[in-house]
C-alpha positions as CSV (number, residue, x, y, z in Angstrom):
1,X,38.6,31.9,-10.2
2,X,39.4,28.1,-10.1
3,X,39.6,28.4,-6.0
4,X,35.9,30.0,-6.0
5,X,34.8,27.2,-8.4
6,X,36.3,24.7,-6.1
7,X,34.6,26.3,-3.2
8,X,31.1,26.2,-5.2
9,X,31.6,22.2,-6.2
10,X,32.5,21.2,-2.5
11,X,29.4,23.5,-1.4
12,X,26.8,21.6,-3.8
13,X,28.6,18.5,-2.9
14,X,27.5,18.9,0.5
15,X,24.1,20.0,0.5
16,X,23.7,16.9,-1.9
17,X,25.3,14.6,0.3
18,X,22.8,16.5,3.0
19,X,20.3,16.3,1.7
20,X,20.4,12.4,0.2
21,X,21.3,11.5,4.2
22,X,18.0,13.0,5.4
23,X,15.8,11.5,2.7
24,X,17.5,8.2,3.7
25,X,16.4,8.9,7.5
26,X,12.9,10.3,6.0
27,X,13.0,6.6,4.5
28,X,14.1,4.5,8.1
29,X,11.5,6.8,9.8
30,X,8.5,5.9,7.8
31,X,9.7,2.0,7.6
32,X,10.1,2.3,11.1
33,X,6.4,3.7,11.6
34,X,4.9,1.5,9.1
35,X,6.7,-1.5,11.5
36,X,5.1,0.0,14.5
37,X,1.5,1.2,13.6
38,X,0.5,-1.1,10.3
39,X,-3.0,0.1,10.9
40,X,-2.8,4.1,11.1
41,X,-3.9,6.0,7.4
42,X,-1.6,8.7,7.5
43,X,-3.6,10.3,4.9
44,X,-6.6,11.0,7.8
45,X,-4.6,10.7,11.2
46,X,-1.0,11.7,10.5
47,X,1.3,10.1,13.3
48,X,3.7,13.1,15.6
49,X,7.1,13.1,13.9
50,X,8.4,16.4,15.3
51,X,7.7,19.2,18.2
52,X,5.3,21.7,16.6
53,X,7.3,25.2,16.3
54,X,3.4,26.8,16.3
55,X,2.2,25.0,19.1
56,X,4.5,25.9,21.7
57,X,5.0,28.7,24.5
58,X,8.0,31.6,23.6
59,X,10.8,30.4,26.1
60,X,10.8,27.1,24.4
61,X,13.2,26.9,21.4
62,X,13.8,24.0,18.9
63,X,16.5,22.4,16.1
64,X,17.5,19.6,14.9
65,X,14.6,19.1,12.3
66,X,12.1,20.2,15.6
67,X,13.3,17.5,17.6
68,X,15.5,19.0,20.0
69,X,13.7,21.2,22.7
70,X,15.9,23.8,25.1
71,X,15.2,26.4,27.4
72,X,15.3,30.2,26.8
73,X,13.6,31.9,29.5
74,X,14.0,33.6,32.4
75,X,13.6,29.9,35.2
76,X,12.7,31.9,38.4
77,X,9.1,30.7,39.0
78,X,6.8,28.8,38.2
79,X,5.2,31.4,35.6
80,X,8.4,31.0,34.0
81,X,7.5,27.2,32.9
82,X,7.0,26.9,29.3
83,X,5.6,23.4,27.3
84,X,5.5,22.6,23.6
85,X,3.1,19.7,21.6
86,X,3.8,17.2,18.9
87,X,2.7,18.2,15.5
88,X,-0.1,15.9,15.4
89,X,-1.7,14.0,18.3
90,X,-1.9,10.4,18.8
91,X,-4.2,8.2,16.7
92,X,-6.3,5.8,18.2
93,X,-5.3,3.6,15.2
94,X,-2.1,2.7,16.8
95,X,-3.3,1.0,19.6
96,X,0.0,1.2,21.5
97,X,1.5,4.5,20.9
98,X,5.4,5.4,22.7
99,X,7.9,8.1,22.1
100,X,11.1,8.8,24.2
101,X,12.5,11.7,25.3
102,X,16.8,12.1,25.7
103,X,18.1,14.4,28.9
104,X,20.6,16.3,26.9
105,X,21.3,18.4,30.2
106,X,18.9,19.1,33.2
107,X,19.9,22.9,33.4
108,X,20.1,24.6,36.7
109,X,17.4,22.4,38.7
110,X,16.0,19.9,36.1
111,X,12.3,21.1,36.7
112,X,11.4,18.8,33.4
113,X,8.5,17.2,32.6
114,X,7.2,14.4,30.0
115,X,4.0,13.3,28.8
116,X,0.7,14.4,27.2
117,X,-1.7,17.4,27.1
118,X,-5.1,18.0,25.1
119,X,-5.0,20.9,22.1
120,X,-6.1,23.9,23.6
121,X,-4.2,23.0,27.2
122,X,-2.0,26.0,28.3
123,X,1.5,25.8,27.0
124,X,3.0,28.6,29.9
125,X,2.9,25.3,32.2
126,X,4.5,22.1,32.9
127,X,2.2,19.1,31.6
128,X,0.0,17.2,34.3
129,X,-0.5,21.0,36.0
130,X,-4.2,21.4,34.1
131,X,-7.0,19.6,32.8
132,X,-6.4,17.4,30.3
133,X,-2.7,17.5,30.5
134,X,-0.7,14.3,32.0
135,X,3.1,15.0,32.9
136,X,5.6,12.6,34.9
137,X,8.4,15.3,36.3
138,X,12.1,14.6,36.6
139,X,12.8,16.9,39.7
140,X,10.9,14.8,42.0
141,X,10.0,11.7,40.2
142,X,5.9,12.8,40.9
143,X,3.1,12.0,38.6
144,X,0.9,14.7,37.7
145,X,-2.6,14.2,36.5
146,X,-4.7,17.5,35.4
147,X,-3.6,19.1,38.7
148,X,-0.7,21.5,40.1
149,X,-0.2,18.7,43.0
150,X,1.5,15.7,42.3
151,X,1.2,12.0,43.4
152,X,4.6,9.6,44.1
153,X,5.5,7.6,40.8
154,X,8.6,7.0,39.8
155,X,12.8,8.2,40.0
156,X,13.9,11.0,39.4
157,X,15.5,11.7,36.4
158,X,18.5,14.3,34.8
159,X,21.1,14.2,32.2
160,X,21.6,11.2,30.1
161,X,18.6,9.6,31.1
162,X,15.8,8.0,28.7
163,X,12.4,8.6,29.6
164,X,9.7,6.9,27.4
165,X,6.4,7.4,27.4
166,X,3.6,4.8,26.5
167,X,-0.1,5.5,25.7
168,X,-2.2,2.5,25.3
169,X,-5.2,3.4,23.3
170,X,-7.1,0.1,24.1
171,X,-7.4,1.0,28.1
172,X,-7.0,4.7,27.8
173,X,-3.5,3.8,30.4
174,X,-0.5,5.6,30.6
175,X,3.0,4.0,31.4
176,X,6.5,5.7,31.3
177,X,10.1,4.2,30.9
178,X,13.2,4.7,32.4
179,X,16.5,4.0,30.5
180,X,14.6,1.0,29.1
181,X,12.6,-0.5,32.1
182,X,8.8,0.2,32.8
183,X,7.8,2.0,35.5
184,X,4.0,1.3,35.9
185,X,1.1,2.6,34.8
186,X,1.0,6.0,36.1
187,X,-2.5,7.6,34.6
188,X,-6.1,5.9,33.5
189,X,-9.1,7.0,31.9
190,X,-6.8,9.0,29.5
191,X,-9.4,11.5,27.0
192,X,-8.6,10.7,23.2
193,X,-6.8,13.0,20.6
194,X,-3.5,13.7,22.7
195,X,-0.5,15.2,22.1
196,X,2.9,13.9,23.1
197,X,4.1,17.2,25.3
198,X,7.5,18.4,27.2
199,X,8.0,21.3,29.4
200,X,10.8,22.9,30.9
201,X,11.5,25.6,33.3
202,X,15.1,26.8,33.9
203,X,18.2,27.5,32.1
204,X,20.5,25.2,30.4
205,X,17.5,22.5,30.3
206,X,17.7,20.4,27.0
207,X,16.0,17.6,25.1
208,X,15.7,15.2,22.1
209,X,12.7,13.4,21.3
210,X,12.6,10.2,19.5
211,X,8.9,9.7,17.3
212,X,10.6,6.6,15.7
213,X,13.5,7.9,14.2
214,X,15.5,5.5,15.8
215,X,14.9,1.9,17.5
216,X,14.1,2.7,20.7
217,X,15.7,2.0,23.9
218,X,12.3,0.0,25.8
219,X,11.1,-3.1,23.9
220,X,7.7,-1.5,22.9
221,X,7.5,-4.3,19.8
222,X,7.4,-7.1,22.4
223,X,4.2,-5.2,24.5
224,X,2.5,-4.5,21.3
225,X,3.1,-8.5,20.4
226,X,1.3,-9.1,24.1
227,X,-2.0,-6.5,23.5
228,X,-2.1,-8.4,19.5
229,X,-2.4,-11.8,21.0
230,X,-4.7,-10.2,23.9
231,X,-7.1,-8.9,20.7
232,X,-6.9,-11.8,18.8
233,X,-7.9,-14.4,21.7
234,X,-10.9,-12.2,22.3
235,X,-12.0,-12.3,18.5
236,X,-11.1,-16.2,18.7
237,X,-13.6,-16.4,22.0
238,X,-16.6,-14.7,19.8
239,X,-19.5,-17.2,21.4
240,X,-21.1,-19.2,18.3
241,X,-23.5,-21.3,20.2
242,X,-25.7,-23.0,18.2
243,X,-25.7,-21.6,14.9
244,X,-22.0,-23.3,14.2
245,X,-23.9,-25.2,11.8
246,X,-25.6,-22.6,9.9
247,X,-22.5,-20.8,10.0
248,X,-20.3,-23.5,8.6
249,X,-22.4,-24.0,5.7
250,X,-22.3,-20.4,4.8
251,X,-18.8,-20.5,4.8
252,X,-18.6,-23.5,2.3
253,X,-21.0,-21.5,-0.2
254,X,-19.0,-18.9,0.0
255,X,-15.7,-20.2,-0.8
256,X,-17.7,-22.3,-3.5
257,X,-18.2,-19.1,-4.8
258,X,-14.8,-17.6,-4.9
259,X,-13.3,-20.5,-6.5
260,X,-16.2,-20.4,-9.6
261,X,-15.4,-16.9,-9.4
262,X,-11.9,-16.7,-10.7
263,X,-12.0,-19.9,-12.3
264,X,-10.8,-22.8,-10.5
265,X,-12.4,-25.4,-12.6
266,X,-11.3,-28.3,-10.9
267,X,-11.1,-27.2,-7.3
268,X,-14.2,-25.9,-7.6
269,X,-15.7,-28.9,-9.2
270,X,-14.2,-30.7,-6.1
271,X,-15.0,-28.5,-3.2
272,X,-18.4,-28.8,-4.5
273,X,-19.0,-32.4,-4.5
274,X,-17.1,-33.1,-1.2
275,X,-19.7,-30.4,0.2
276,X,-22.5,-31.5,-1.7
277,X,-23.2,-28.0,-3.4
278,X,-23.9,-27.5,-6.7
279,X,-21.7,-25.2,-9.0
280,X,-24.1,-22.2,-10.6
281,X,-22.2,-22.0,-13.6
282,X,-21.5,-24.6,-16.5
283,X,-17.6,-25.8,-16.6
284,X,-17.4,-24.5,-20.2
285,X,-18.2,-21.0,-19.1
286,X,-15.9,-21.0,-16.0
287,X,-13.3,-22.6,-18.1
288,X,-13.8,-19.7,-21.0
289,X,-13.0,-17.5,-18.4
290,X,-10.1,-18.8,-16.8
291,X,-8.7,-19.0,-20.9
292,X,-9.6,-15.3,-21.0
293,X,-7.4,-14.3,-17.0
294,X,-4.6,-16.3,-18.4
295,X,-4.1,-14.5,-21.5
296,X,-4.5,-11.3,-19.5
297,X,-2.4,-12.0,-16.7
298,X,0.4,-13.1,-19.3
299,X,0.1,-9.9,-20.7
300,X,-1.1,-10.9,-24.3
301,X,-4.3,-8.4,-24.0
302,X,-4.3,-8.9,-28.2
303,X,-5.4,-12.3,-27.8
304,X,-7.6,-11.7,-24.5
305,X,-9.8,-8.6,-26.2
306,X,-10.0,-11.0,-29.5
307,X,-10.9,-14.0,-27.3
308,X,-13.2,-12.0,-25.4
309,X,-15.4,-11.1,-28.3
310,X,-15.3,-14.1,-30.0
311,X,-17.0,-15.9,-26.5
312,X,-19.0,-12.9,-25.9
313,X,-19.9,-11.1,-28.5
314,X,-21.6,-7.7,-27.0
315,X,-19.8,-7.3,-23.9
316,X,-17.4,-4.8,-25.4
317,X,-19.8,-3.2,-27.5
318,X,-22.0,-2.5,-24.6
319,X,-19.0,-1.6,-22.6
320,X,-17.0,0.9,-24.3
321,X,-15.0,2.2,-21.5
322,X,-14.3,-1.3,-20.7
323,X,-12.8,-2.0,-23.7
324,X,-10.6,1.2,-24.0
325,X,-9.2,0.1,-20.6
326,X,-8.2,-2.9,-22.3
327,X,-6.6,-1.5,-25.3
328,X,-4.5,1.0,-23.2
329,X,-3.6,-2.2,-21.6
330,X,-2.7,-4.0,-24.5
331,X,-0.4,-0.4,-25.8
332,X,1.4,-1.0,-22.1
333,X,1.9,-4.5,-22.7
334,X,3.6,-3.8,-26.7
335,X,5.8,-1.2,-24.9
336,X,6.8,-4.2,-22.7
337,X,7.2,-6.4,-25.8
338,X,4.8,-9.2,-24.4
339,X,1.9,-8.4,-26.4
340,X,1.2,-11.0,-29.2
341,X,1.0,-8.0,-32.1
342,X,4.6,-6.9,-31.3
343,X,6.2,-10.4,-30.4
344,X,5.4,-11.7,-33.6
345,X,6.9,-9.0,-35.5
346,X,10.5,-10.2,-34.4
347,X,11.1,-8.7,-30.9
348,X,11.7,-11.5,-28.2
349,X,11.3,-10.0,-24.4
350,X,13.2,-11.3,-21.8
351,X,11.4,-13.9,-19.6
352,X,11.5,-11.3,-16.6
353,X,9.3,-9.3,-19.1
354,X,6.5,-11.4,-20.2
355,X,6.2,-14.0,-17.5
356,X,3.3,-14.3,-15.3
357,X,1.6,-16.6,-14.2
358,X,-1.5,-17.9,-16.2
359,X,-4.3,-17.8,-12.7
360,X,-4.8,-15.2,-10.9
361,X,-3.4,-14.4,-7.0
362,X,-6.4,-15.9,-4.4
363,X,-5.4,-12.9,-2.3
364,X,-4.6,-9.2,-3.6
365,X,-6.1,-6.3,-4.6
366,X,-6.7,-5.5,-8.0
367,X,-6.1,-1.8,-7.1
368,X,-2.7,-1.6,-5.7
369,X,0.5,-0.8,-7.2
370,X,3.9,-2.8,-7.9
371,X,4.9,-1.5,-4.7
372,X,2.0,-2.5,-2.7
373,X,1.3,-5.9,-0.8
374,X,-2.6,-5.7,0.5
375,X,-3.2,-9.2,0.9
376,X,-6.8,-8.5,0.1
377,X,-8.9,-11.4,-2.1
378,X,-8.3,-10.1,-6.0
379,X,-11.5,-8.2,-7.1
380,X,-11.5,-6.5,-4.3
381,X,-10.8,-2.9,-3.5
382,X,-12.3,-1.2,-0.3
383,X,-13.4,1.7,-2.9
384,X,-15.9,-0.6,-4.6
385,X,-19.4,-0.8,-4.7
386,X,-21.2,-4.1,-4.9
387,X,-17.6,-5.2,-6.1
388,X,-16.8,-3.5,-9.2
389,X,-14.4,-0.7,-9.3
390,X,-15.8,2.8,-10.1
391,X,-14.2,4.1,-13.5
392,X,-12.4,6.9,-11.3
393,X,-10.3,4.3,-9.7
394,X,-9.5,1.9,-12.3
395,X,-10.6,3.9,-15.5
396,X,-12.6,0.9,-17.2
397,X,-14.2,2.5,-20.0
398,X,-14.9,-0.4,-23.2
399,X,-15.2,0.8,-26.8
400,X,-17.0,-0.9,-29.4
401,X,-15.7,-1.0,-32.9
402,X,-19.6,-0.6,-33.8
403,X,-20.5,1.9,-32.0
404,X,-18.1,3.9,-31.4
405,X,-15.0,3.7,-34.2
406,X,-12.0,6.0,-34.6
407,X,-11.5,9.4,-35.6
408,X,-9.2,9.6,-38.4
409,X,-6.3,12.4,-38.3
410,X,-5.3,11.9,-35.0
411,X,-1.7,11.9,-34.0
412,X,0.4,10.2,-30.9
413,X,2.8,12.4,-30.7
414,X,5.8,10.1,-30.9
415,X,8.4,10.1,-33.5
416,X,11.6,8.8,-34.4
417,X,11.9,6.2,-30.8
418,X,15.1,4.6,-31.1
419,X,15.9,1.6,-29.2
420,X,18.5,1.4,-26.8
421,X,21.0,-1.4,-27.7
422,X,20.7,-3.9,-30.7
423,X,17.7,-5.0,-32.1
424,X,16.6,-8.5,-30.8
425,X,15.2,-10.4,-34.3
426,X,15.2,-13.5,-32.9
427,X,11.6,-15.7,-34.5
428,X,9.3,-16.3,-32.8
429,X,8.1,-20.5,-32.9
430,X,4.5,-21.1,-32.7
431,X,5.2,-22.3,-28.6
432,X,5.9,-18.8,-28.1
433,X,2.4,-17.4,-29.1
434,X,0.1,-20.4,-28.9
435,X,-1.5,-20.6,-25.5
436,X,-2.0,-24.1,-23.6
437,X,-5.3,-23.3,-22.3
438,X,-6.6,-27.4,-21.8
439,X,-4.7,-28.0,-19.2
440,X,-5.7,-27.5,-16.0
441,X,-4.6,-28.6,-12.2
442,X,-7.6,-27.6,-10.4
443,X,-7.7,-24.4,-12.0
444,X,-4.5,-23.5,-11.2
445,X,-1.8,-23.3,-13.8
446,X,1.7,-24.9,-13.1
447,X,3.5,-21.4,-13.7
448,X,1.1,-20.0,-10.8
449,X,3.3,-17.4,-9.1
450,X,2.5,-17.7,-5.9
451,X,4.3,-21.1,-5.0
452,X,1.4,-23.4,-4.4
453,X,-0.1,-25.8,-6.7
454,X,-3.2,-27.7,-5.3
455,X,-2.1,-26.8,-1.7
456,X,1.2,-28.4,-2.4
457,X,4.2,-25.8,-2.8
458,X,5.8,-25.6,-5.8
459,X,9.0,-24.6,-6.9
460,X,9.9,-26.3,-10.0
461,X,11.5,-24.4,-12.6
462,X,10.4,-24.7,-15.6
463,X,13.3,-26.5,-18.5
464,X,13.9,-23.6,-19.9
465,X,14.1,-21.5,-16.8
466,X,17.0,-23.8,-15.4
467,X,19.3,-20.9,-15.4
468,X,17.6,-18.2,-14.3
469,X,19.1,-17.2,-11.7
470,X,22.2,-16.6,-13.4
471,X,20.2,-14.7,-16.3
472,X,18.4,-11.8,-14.1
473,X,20.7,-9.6,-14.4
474,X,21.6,-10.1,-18.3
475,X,17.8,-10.6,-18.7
476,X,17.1,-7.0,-16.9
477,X,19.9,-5.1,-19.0
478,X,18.4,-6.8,-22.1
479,X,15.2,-5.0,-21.7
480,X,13.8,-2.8,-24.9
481,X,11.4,-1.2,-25.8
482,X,9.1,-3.2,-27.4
483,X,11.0,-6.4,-27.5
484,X,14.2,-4.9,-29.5
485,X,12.0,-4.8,-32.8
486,X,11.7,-1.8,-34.9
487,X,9.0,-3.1,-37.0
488,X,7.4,-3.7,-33.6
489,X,8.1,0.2,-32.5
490,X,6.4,1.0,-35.4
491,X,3.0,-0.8,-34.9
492,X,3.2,0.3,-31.3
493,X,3.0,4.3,-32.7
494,X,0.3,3.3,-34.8
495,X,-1.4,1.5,-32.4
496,X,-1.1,4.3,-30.1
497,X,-2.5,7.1,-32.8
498,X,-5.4,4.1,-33.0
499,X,-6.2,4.7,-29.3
500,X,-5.9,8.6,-29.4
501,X,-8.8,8.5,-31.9
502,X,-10.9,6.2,-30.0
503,X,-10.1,8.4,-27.0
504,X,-11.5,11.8,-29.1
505,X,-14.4,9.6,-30.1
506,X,-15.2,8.1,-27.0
507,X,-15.1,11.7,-25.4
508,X,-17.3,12.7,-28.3
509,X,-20.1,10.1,-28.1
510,X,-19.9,9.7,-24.1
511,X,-18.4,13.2,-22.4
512,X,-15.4,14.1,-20.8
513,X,-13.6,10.9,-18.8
514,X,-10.9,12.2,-16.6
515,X,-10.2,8.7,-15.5
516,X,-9.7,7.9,-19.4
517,X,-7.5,11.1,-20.1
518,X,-5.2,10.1,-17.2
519,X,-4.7,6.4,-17.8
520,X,-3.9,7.3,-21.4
521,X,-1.8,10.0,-20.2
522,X,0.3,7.5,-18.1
523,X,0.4,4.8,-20.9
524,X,1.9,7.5,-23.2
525,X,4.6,9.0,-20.7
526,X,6.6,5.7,-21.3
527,X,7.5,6.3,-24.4
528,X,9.2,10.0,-22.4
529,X,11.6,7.9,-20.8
530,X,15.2,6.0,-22.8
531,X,14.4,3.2,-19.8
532,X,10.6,2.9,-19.1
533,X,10.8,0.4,-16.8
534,X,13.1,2.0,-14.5
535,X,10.9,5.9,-14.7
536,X,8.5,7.3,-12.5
537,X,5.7,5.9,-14.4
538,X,7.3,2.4,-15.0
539,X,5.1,0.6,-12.4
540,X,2.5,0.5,-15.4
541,X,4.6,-2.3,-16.7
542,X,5.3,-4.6,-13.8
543,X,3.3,-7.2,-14.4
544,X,0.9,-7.2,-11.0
545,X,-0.8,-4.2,-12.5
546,X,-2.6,-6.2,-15.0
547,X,-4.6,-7.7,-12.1
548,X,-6.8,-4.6,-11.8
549,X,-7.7,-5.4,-15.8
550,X,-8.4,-9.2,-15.4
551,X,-10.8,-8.6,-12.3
552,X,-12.9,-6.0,-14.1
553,X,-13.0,-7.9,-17.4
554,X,-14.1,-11.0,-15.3
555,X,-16.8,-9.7,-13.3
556,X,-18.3,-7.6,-16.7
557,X,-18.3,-11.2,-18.0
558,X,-19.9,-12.6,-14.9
559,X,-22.8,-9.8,-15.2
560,X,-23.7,-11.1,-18.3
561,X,-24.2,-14.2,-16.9
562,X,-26.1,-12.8,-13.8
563,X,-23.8,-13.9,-11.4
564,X,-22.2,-11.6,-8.7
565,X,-19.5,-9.3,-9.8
566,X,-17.8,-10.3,-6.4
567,X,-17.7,-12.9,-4.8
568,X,-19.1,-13.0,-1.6
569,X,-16.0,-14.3,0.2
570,X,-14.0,-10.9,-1.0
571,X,-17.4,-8.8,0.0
572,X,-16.7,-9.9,3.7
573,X,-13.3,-9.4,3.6
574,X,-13.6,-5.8,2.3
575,X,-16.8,-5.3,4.9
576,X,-14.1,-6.5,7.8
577,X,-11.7,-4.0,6.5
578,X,-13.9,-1.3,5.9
579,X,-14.9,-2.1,10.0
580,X,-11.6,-1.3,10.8
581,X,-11.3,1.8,9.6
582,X,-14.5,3.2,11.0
583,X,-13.2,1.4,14.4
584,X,-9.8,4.1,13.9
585,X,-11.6,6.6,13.1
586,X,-13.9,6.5,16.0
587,X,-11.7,5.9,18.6
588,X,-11.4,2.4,19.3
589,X,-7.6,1.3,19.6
590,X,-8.7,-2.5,19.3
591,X,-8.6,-2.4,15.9
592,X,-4.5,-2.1,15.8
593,X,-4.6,-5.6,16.9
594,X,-7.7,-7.5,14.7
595,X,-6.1,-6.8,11.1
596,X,-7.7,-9.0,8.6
597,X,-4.1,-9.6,6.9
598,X,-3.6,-12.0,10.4
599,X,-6.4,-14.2,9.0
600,X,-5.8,-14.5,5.5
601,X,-1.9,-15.7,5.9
């Protein structure tokens, strides 16, 4: 009995070991991928990452995770020839696209061939015999382009041999490699939407493809680098003629704009007098707002509603899904302990918890994740209209204690959390809460996280942040729920039964919101999990997620003023982007190389 229980352990053992090696390969293939074609949506045009097992004529046979392709017919004619297709075929998005192809063995006469063939194109021949198919054969080293008679290319080619195969997307060319060395450009005027193809035709004949599982053997990186500086001298050559003028002094308004838009007082103030512009909004509003992003951005969403109201007095009330965004906010931010109602009930987070810095980003999107790095202008999202996110994406939905106050008898069903380690009681001085809001460095604060103060970089830690490095880790094992503070746990529940009644109202008074329902559903889930910030919902409480908040909040507050909800600046970034991605989706490979990302870093 023991022996059979032995035999079970080592048999889970290695299917687990199996199975965590190919998830780690799933991970270096997709890097890899991401590396070579930054511009393909894998969502609409999925990239070829294995040899299609429906796609394919019977004497072809495949393993190795569909990437190794051998011969099981019969070999004696050329009826006998048999091809199979990627999964997917190439998108134009990549601009460069290249996959390689091992000789495992050449079989009895090594009647191989590599290269590229339309859907539809008969798979009972070699590629390059038939229209639209493109094949470069290793028996004779001949080219074949959409016909059964081949033209002198290249060597031939048989066991141990690496034979790549590069598709530029830009020129609609063709090239293949040899063990690392180019041989030429072998087709032209290539047809869009192919498929990376091999054929065989006789026994013992064997293959391995390589889609990017593994760094291949020809420098492709350094030719893609050559086509991206090709692209971006063409774009840089763009005649102006003699509207440079007109041109420049569009540009200035606009980045006037951008810095009135999230606040930088004194830049702005500057940038407008050494362009002789006038700002369009008094510094006492623009400074109001820049109070109201840093309370926000430091996670004290308490303070920032209260503030909010106080400055502008109907804007929640007129926005009720607006402010229930904010208060789900403000229940993420007490789980995390930085919220003022739970850090002045005893619980002191750790500084990796609550700091942020008190401006916001000049260049990210308000809509990505912890994980994400689009170096889009914040307030942007490419799913916007006129610049403000729709409630499906973000789920802004404001509630107004007027109009729309809680149900009584509703429950968050929590009970009984229990905090993991010892409680923190540590108090809480007045510094900790109060909020320096006067003053400002050209709008910037001086804990700005991204390094630059006045276009100066900056990395002075802070006094109190002279040993951080040595507290990370004690910092990051310190984390609790709510800041260590039971008292704090407990206004947390209650302010989460508070926001389940305003949810049932809200619902009540305005219809179903399953943007609402979800983001209240997330906020919840934390409390499912003994480590929050390490569970499949913790990127709630990394502290990049409260950008999404602070651009909505600031353009409702710009709309009262009737002033943009986004700034112009961002609307032409997001129109370039938007560009691009009609560009890939019609067929022009160009746009691999013109990324807006070059421009803004």
């Amino acid at each position: 009995m023991s022996g059979q229980s032995t035999g079970c352990g080592f048999l889970m053992s290695v299917v687990v070991h199996g199975d965590s090696a190919l998830n780690e390969q799933e991970k270096e293939l997709n890097q890899r991928l991401r590396q070579l074609y930054p511009a393909v949506n894998e969502n609409e045009t999925p990239l070829p990452r294995s040899w299609s097992p429906k796609d394919k004529f019977s004497y072809i046979g495949l393993s190795q995770n569909n990437l190794r392709v051998h011969y099981k017919g019969h070999g004696k004619t050329p009826k006998d020839a048999a091809s199979v297709r990627a999964t997917h075929p190439i998108p134009a998005a990549c601009g460069v696209y290249y996959f390689e192809v091992k000789i495992i063995s050449k079989g009895r006469d090594g009647y191989m061939g590599i290269g590229l063939s339309a859907q539809g194109v008969n798979m009972n021949r070699l590629p390059g015999w038939d229209k639209h198919s493109y094949g470069y054969h290793g028996d004779d080293g001949h080219s074949f382009c959409s016909s059964g008679t081949g033209q002198p290319y290249g060597p031939t080619f048989t066991t141990g041999d690496v034979i790549g195969c590069c598709v530029n997307l830009i020129n609609n060319t063709c090239f293949y490699t040899k063990n690392g060395h180019s041989l030429g450009i072998a087709f032209t005027d290539l047809p869009p939407n192919l498929y990376p193809t091999v054929g065989l035709q006789t026994p013992g004949e064997v293959v391995d493809a390589n889609f990017g599982q593994h760094p291949f053997v020809f420098d492709i990186e350094d030719y893609m680098r050559e086509w991206r500086t090709k692209i971006q001298a063409q774009i840089d050559r763009f005649p102006i003629g003699e509207r440079e003028g007109e041109w420049q002094s569009m540009i200035q308004k606009m980045v006037a704009s951008y810095l009135v838009h999230h606040s930088y007082c004194a830049t702005a103030e500057a940038f407008a007098k050494s362009t002789d512009q006038a700002v369009h909004e008094e510094l006492a509003s623009i400074k109001n707002r820049q109070k109201i992003q840093k309370l926000v951005l430091s996670g004290r969403m308490g303070e920032a509603i209260e503030t909010t109201q106080q400055l502008y007095p109907n804007l929640l009330e007129r926005n009720p899904d607006l402010l229930f965004m904010l208060k789900v906010r403000q229940f993420i931010e007490m789980v995390n302990g930085t919220d003022s109602e739970v850090r002045c009930l005893g619980g002191r987070s750790p500084k990796s918890q609550d700091s942020y810095p008190g401006s916001p980003r000049p260049f990210s999107s308000p809509g990505h994740k912890a994980s994400s790095s689009q170096p889009y202008l914040t307030g942007f999202d490419s799913n916007c209209c006129n610049g403000v996110t729709s409630s499906k994406s973000h789920s802004s939905s404001p509630h107004s204690h007027k109009s729309c106050p809680p149900a009584a008898g509703s429950t968050l069903p929590v009970s009984d959390i229990s905090i993991n380690g010892s409680r923190s009681q540590q108090p809480i001085t007045s510094n900790d809460v109060d909020m320096e809001v006067d003053h400002f460095t050209n709008g910037v604060t001086e804990s700005s996280s991204n390094g630059f103060l006045n276009g100066s970089s900056k990395h002075t830690a802070e006094p109190d942040d002279c040993d951080a490095d040595m507290e990370v880790e004690s910092a990051q094992s310190k984390r609790q729920l709510c800041g260590g503070s039971q008292a704090a746990i407990e206004r947390m529940i209650h302010f989460g039964r508070e926001l389940q009644s305003m949810s049932e109202h809200l619902r009540r008074e305005c219809g179903k919101n399953s943007a609402n329902k979800k983001m209240l559903k997330d906020a919840f889930s934390l409390l499912a999990y003994s480590d929050p910030w390490n569970s499949p919902v913790g990127y709630q409480l990394d502290s990049i997620q409260r950008e999404p908040v602070c651009s909505t909040l600031n353009s409702a507050i710009l709309e009262t003023h009737n002033l943009p909800k986004q700034p112009p600046l961002a609307q032409a970034v997001g129109q370039a982007a938007q560009c691009l991605a009609i560009m890939a989706r019609t067929g022009s490979g160009s746009c691999a190389f013109a990324s807006v990302d070059d421009y803004l870093h």
